[in-house]
ROKOLTI-951728 format. One record per residue: x, y, z of N, C-alpha, C in turn. Coordinates in steps of 0.001 Angstrom, whole numbers, padded with zeros to 6 digits, always signed. Layout:
<sites>
XYZXYZXYZ ...
</sites>
This chain:
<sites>
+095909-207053-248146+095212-207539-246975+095676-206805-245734 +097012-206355-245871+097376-205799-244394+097135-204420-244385 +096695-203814-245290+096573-202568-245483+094744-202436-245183 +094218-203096-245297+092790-202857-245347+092319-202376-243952 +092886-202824-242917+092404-202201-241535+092883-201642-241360 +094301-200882-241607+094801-198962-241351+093510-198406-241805 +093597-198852-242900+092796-197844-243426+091012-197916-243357 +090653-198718-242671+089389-198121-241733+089437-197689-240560 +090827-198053-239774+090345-197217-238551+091151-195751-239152 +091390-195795-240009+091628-193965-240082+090182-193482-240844 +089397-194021-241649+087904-193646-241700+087123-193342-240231 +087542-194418-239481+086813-194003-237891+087227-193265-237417 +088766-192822-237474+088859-191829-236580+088486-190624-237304 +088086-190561-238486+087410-189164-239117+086402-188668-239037 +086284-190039-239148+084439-189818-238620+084462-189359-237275 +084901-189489-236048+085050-189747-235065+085321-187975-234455 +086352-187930-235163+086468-186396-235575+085404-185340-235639 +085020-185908-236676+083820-184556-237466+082531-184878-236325 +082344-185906-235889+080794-186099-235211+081252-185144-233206 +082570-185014-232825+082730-184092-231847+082077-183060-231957 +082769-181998-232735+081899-180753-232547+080155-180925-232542 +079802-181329-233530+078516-181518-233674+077171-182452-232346 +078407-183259-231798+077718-182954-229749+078119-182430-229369 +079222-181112-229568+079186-180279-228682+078491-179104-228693 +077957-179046-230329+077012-177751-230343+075701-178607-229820 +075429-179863-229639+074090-180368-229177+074225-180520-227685 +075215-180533-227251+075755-180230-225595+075843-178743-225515 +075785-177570-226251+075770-176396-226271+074132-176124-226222 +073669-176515-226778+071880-175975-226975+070957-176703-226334 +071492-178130-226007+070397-178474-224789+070846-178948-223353 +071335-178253-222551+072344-178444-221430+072049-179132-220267 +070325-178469-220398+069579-179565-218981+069425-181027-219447 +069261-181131-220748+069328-182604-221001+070133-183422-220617 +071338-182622-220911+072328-183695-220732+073083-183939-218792 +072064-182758-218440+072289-182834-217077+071307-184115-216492 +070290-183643-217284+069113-184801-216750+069586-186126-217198 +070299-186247-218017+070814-187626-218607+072344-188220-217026 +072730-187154-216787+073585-186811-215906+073250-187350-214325 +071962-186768-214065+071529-186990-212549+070923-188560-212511 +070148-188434-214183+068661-189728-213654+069295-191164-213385 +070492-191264-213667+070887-192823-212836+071324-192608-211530 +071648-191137-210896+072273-191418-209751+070476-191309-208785 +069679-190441-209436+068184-190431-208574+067401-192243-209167 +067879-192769-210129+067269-193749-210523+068102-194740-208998 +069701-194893-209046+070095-195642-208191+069234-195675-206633 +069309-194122-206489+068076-193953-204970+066862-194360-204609 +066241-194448-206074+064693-194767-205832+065272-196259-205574 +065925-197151-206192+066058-198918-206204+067208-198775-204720 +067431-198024-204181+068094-198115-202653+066413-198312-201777 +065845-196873-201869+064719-196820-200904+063066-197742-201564 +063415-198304-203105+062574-199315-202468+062896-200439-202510 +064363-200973-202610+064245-202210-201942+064393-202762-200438 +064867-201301-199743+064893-200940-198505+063028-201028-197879 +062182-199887-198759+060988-199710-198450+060032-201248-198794 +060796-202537-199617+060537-203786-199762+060337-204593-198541 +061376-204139-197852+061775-204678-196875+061056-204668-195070 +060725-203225-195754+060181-202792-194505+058969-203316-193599 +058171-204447-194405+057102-205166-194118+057698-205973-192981 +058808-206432-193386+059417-207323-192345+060339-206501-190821 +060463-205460-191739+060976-204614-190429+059999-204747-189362 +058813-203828-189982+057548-203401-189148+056673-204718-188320 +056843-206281-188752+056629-206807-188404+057256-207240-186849 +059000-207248-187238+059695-207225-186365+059549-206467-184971 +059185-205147-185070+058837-204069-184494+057672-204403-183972 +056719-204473-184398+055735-205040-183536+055427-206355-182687 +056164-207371-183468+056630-208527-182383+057426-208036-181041 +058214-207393-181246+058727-206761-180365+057843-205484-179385 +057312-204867-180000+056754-204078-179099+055207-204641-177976 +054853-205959-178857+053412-206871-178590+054129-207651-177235 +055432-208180-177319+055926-208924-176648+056110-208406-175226 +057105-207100-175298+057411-206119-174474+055889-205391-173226 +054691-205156-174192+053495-204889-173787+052981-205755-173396 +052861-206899-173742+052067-208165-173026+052654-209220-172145 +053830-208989-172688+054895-210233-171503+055521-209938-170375 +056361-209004-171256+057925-208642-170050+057247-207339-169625 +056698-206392-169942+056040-204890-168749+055598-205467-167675 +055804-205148-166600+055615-205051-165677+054105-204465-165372 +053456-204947-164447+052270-204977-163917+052135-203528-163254 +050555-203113-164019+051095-201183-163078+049701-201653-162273 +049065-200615-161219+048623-201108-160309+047921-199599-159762 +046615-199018-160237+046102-197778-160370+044763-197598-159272 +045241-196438-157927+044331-195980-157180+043171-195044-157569 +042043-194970-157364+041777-193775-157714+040734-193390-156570 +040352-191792-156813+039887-191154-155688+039044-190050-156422 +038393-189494-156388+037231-188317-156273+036699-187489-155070 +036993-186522-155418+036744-185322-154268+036292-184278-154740 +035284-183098-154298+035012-181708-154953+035331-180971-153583 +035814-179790-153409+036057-178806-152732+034604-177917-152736 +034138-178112-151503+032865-177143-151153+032936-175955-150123 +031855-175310-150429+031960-173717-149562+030463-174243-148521 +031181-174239-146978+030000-174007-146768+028615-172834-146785 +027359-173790-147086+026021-172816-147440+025342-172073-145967 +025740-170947-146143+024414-169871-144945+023480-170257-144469 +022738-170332-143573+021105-170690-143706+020754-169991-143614 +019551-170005-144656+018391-169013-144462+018566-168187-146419 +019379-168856-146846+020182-168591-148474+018330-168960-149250 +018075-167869-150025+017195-167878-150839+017646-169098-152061 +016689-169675-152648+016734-170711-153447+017411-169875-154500 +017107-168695-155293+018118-168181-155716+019489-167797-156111 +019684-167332-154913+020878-167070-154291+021555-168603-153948 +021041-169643-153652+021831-170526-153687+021953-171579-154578 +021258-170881-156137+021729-171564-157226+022762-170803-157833 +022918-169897-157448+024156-168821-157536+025283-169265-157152 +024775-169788-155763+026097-170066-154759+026830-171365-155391 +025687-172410-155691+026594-174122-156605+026996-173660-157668 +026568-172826-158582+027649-172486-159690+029137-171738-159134 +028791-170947-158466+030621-170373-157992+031039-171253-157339 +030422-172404-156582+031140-173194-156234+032041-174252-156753 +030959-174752-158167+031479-175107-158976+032546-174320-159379 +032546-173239-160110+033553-172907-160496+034812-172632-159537 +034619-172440-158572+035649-172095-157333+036294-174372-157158 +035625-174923-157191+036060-176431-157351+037281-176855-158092 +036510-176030-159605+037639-176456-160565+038685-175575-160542 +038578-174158-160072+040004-173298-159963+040822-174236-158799 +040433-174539-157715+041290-175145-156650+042018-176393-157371 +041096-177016-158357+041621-178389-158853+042859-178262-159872 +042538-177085-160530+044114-176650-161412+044885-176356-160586 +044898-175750-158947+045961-175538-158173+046588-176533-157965 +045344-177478-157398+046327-179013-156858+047264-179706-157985 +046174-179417-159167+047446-180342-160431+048532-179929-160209 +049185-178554-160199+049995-178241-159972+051053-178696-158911 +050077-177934-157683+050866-178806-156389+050912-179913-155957 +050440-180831-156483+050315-181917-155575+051632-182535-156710 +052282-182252-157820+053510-182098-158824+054559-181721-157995 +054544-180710-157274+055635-180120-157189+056184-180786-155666 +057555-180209-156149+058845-180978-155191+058284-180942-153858 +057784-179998-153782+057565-180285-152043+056686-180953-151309 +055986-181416-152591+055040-182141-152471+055587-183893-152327 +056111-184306-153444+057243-185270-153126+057903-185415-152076 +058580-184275-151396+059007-184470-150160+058495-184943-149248 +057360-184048-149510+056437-184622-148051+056267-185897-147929 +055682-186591-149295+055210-187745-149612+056349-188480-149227 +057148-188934-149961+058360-189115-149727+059661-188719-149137 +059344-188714-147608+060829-188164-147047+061876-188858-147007 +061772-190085-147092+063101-191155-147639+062967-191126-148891 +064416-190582-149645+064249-191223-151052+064529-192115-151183 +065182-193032-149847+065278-194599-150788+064159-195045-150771 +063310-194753-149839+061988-195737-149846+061268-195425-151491 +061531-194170-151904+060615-194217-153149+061680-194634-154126 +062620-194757-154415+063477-195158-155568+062947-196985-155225 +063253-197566-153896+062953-198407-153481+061134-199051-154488 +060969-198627-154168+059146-198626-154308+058922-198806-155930 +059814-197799-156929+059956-197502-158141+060838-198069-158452 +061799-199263-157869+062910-199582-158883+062883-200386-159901 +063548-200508-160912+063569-201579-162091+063701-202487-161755 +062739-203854-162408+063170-205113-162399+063394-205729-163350 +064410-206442-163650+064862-207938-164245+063126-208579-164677 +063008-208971-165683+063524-208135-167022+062858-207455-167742 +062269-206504-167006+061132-205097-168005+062684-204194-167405 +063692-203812-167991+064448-203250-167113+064288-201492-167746 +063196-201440-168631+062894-200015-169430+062011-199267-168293 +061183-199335-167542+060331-199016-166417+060620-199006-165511 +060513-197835-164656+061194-197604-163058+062336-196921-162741 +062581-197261-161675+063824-195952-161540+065171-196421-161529 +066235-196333-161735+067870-196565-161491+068247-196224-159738 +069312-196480-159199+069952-195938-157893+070534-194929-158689 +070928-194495-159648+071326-193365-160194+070637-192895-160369 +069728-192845-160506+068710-191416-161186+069060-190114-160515 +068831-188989-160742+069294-187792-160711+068211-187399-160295 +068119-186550-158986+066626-185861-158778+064848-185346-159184 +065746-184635-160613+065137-184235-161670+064520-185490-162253 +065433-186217-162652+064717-187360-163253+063297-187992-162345 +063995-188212-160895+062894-188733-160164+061979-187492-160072 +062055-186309-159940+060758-185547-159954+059627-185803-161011 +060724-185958-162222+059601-186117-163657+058796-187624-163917 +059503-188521-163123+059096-190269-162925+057749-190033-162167 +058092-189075-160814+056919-188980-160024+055768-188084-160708 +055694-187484-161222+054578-186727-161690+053971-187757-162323 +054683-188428-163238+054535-189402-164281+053137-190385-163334 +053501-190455-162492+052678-191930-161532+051085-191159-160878 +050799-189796-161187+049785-188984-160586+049010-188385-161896 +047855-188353-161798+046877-187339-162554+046169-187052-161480 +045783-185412-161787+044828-185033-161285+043757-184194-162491 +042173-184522-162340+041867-184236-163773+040195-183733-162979 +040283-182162-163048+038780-181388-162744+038078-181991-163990 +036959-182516-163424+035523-182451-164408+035038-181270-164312 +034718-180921-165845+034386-179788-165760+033303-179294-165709 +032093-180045-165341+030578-180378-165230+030439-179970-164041 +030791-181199-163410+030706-181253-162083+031409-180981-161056 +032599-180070-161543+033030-179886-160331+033833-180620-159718 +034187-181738-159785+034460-182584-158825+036267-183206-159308 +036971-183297-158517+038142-183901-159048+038613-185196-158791 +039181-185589-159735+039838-187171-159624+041047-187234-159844 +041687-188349-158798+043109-188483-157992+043271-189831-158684 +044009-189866-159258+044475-191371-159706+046399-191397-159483 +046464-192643-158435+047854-192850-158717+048662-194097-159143 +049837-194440-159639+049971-195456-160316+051319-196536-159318 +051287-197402-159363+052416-198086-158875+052569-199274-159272 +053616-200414-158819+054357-201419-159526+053476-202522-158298 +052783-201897-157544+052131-202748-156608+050659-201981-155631 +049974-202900-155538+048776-202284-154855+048782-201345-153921 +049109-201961-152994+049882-201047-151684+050874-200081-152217 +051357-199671-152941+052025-198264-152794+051234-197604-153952 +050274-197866-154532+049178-197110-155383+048428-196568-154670 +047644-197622-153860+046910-197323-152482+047753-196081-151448 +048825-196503-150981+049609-195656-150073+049787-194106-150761 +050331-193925-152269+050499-193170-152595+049174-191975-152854 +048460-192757-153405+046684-191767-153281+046259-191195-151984 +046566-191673-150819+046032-191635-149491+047075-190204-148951 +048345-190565-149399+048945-189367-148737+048561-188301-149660 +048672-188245-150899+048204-186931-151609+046576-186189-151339 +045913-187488-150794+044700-186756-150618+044599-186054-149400 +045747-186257-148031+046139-185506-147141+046807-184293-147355 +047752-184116-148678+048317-183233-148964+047228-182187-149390 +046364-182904-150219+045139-181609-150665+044484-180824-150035 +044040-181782-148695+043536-181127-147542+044208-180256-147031 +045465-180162-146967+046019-179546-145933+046662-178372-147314 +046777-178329-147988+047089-177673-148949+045639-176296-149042 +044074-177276-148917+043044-176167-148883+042702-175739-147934 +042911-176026-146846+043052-175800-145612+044255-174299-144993 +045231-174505-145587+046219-174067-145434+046111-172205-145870 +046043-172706-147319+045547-171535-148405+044280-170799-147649 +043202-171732-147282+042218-170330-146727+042182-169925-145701 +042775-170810-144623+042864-170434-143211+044346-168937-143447 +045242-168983-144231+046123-168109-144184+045512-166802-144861 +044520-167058-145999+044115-165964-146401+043360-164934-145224 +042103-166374-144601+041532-165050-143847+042083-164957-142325 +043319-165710-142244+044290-165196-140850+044482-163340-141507 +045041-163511-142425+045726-162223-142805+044878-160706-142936 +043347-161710-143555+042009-160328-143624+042074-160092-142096 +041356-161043-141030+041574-160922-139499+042751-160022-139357 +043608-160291-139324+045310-159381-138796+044968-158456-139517 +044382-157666-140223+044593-156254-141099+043984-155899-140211 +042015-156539-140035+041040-155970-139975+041033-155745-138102 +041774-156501-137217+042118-156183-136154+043015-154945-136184 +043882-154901-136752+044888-153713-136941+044277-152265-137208 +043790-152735-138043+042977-151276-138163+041918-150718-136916 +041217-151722-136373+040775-151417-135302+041000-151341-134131 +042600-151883-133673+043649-151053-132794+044194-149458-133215 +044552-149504-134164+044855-148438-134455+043706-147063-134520 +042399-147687-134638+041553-146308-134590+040903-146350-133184 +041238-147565-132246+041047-147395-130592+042406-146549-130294 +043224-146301-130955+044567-145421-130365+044449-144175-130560 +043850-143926-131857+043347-142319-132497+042437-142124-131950 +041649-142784-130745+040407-142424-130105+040751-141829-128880 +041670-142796-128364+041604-142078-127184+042849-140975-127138 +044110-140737-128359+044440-139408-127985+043705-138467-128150 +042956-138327-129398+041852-137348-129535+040751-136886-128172 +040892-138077-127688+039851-137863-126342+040525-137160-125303 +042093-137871-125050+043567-137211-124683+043046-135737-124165 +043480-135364-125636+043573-134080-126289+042362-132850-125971 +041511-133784-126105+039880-132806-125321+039793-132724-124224 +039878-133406-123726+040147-133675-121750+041408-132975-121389 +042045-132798-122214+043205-131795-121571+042959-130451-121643 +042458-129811-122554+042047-128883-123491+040505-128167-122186 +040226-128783-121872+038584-128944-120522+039247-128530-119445 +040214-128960-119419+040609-129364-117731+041716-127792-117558 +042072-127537-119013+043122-126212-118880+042191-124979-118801 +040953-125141-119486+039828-124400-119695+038742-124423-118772 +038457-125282-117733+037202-125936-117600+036050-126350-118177 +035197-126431-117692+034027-127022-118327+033604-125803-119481 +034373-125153-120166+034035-124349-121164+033423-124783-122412 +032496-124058-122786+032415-124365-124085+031874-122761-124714 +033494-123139-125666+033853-121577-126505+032897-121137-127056 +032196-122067-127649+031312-121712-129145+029774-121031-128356 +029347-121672-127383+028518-120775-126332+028596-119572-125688 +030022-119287-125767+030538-118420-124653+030273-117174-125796 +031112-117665-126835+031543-116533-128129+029917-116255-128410 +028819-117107-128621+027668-116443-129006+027197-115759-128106 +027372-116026-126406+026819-115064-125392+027478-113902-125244 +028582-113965-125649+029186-112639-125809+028941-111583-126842 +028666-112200-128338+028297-111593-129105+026932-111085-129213 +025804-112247-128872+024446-111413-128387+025054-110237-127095 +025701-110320-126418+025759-108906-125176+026142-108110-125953 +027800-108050-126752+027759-107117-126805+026606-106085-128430 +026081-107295-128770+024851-106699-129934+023823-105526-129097 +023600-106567-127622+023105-105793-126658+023645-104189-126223 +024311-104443-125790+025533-103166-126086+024889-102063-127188 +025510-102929-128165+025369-101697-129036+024094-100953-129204 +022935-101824-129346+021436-101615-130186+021514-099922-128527 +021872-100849-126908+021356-099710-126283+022227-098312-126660 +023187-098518-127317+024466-097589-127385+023739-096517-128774 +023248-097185-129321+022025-096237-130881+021588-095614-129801 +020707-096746-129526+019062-095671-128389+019947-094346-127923 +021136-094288-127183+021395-093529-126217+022407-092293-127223 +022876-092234-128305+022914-091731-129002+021894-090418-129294 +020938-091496-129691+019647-090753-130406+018999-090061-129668 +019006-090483-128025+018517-089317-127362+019295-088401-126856 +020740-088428-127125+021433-087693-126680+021386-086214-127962 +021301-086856-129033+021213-085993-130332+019854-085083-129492 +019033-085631-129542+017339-085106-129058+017383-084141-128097 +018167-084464-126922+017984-083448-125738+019197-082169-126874 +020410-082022-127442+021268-081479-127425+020308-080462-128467 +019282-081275-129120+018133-079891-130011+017295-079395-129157 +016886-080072-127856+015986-078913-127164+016738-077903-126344 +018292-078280-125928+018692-077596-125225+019929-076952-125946 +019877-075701-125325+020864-074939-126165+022446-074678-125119 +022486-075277-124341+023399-075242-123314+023815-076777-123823 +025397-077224-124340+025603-078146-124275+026073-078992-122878 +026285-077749-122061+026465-078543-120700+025204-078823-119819 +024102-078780-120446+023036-078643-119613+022831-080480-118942 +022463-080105-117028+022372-081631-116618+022171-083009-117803 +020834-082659-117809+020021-083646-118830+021099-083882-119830 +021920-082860-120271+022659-083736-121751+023922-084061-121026 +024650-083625-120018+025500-084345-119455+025288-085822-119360 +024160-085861-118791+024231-087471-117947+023714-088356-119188 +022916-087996-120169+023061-088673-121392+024109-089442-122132 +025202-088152-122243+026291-088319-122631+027379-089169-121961 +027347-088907-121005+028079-089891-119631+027796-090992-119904 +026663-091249-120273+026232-092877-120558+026448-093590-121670 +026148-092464-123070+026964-093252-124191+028744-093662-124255 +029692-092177-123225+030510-092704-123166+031361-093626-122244 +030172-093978-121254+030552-095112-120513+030015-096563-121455 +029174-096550-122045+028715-097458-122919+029683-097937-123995 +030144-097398-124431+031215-097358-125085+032323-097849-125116 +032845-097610-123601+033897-098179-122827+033484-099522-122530 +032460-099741-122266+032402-100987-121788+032064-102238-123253 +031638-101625-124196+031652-102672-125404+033164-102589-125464 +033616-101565-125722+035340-101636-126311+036321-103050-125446 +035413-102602-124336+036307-103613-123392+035846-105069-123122 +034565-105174-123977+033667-106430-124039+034698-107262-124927 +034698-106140-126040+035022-106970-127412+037059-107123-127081 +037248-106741-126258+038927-106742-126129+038894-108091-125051 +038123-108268-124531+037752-109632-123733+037885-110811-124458 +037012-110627-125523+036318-111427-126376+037379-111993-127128 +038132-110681-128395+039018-111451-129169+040366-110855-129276 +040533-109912-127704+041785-109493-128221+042915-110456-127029 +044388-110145-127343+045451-110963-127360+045643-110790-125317 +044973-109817-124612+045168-110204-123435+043918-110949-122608 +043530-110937-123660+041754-111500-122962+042058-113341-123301 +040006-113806-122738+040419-115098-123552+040639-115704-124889 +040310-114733-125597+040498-115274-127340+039295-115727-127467 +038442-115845-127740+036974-116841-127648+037317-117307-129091 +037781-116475-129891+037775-117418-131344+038586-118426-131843 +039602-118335-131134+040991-118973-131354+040550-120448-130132 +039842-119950-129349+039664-121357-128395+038309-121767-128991 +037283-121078-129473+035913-121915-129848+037098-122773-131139 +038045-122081-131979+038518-123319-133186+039109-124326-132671 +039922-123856-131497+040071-125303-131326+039783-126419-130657 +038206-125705-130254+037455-126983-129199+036697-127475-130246 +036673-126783-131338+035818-127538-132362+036861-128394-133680 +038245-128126-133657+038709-129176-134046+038852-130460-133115 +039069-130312-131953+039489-131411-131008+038123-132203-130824 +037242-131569-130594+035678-132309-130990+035941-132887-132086 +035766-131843-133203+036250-133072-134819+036895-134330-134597 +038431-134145-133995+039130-135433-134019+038065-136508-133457 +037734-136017-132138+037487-137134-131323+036017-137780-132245 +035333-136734-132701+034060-137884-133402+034630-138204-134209 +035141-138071-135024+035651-138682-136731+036808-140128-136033 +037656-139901-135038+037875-141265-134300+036890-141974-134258 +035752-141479-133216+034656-142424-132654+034494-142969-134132 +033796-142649-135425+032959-142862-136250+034441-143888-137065 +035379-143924-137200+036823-144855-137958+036535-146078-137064 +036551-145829-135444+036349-147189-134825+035616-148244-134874 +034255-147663-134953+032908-147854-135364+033419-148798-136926 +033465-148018-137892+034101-148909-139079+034510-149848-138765 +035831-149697-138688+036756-150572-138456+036135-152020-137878 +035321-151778-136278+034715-152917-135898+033913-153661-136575 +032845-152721-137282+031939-153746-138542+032927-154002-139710 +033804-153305-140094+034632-154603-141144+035583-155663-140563 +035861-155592-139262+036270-156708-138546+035295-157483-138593 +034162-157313-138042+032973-158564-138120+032679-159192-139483 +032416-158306-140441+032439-158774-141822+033550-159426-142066 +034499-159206-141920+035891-159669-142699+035818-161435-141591 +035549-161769-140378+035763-162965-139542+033865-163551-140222 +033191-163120-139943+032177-163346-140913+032418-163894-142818 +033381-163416-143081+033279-163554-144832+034683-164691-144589 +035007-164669-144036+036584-166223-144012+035424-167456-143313 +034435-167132-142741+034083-168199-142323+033277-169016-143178 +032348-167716-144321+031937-168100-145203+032614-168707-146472 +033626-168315-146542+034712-168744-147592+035768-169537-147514 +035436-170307-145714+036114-171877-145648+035859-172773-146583 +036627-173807-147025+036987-174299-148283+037159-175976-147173 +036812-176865-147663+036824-178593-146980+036765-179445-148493 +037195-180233-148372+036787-181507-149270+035920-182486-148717 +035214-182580-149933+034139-183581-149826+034483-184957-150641 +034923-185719-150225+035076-187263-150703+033746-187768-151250 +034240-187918-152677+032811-188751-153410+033332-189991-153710 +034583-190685-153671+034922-191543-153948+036551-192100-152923 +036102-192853-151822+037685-192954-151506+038284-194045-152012 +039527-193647-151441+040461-194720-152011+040414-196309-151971 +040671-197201-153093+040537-198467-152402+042194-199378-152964 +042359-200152-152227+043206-201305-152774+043341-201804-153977 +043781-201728-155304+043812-202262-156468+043173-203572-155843 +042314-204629-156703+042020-205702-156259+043264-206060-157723 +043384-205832-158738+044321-206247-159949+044835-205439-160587 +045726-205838-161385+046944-205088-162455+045863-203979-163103 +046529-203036-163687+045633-202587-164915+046053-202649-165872 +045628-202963-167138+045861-203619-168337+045870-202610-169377 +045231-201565-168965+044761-200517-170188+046206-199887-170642 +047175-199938-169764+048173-199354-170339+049206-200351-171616 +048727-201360-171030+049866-202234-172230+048804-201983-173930 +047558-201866-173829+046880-201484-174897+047136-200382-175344 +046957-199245-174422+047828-198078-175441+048702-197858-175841 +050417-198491-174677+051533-198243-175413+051200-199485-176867 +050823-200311-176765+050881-200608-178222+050227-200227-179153 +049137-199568-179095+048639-199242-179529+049357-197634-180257 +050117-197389-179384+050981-196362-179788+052142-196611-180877 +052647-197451-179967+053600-198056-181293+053162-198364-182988 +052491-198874-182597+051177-199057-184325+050964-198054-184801 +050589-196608-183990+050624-195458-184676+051955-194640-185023 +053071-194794-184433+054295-194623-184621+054444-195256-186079 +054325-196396-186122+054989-197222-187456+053793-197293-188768 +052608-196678-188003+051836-195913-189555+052747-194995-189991 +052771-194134-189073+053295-192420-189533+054739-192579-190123 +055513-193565-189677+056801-193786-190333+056950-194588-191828 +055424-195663-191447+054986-196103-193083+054421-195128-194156 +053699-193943-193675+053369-192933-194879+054301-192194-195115 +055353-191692-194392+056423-190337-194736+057245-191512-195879 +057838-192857-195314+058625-193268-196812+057863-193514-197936 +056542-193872-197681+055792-193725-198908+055250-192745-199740 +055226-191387-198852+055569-190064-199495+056819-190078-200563 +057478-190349-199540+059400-190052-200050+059256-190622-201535 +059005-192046-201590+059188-192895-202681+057996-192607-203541 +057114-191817-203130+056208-191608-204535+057153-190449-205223 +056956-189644-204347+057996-188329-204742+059131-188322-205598 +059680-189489-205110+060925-189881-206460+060729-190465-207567 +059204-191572-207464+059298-192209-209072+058887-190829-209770 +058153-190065-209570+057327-188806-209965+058350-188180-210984 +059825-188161-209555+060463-187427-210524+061623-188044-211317 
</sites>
């Protein structure tokens, strides 16, 4: 009897023995198995973490929305929304072809909505705030948190930045893109500073379009005057310059002088042939080269002679007057002075055009809608932030229900 159980557990341990190797050549030849045998309780433990977690979550999400329904309908604070409409117009020419001034409401239009992306911009930016607000306590004041929505509004700490990004937060500005026309909406914790706040920005716009075109065509004016000082200055040295040029010369004029000189001495010459030719003539009838008749012939071509030589040494040589050297430069100094006259001339009609085209391209707002007093709260916002939240806690209900399909799968 006492021997009977040695001797089965030494059968087991033989057995026990021989069946090792034989999982280890089956742990040798199928390796992912036994890996997969390996992982699937620790991915089995995960799936029974995330869904009794993802069990749960009905009550989370419930929670969450009690909370966010509560927050939106109870404790938020009352917002309190101005609004305003304005389009930026060009005034119309009279006498504008029906054409031409269906031309003109489309660029106007489009010139509306470019100004209206400016203002989004500016009527954002810091200096714009400033203006609006030159006390910052009054606007931290205006914006502060209350007991107990204490998530909305501003801190006495807030940091500049912060209040810059709070304030944008409280403004839209939004071009229709139809019509042209823009809308001012601003937001506050009370009527009167919704109201207050719309009223100064719509001063800021004005003076913002105002600003922008009166500086543009100050600056066309200041060129287009400039230029036409400056070519009344090139006028009258050029004129200077001729009147001096007259007065060293007198009442000369070269280019007359040089052609009366050149018809004489043409004159000159043509008689200087003739007298030639009869001098040749008498010297064949007469065989005496000193004879009277060919003397006094001769006397005459070479007094003729002398006197062109001394025409033309008048005319263009270096002790005379130069006629060529002074006709060039009564005819550059003429040049200057007309090509002045004709720059001035310019200049004045693009001055007129240029005070002409700023007047046409004054820029005003036209109020299609002014501002009024909230008569009540506006409500639309507690509907969207919850309405937001609901879409928040869809999108967070499909990604774990992704997750957890994904794992029974695998």
């Amino acid at each position: 009897m006492t021997e009977h159980p040695s001797q089965a557990s030494q059968i087991t341990k033989t057995q026990t023995t021989r069946d090792r190797p034989q999982a280890a050549s089956r742990a040798l030849e199928n390796p992912e198995d036994d890996l997969a045998a390996v992982g699937s309780p620790r991915i089995h433990s995960l799936t029974q973490v995330l869904r009794s977690r993802f069990l749960n979550a009905p009550a989370a999400a419930a929670a969450f929305l009690l909370v966010a329904g509560l927050y939106c309908f109870a404790v938020g604070r009352d917002r309190y929304q101005a609004t305003s409409e304005f389009v930026i117009k060009q005034p119309i020419l009279p006498g504008t072809t029906p054409t031409v001034l269906g031309n003109m409401q489309s660029s106007s239009v489009l010139s509306s909505l470019e100004d209206g992306r400016y203002l989004q911009v500016y009527l954002k930016s810091k200096v714009v705030k400033e203006a609006v607000f030159p006390d910052q306590n009054l606007f931290l004041k205006s914006y502060a948190s209350l007991s107990p929505d204490i998530w909305s509004g501003l801190t006495s700490k807030a940091d500049p930045q912060y209040q810059l990004s709070f304030y944008r937060n409280q403004l839209n500005v939004i071009p229709q893109e139809l019509s042209g026309s823009i809308i001012l909406t601003t937001s506050a914790f009370n009527a009167a500073d919704a109201y207050s706040l719309n009223t100064k920005l719509l001063e800021q716009a004005q003076r913002f379009v105002n600003d922008v075109n009166q500086s543009i065509s100050a600056d066309q004016q200041n060129f287009a005057e400039q230029q036409v000082s400056y070519a009344q200055n090139r006028l009258t040295e050029a004129s200077t310059a001729l009147e001096a040029f007259q007065d060293r010369y007198g009442q000369l004029n070269p280019r007359a002088e040089q052609s009366a000189a050149a018809n004489f001495i043409t004159g000159l010459e043509s008689r200087l042939v003739d007298l030639k030719v009869e001098e040749a003539s008498l010297r064949r009838q007469y065989r005496d080269p000193d004879a009277p008749e060919v003397s006094y012939v001769a006397d005459q071509v070479s007094e003729l002679e002398r006197q062109i030589k001394e025409e033309r040494q008048k005319a263009v040589g270096a002790g005379g007057r130069d006629l060529n050297k002074l006709a060039n430069k009564s005819q550059r100094l003429e040049s200057d002075v007309s090509f002045a006259r004709e720059s001035l001339a310019s200049a004045m009609r693009a001055a007129d055009n240029s005070r002409m085209e700023s007047q046409r391209q004054l820029k005003f707002i036209v109020m299609l809608s002014k501002p009024q007093i909230p008569q009540g709260p506006d409500h639309s916002w507690r509907w969207k932030a919850f309405l937001s939240c609901i879409g928040v806690l869809i999108v967070i209900w499909g990604v774990f229900g992704f997750m957890l399909t994904a794992l029974r799968r695998d």
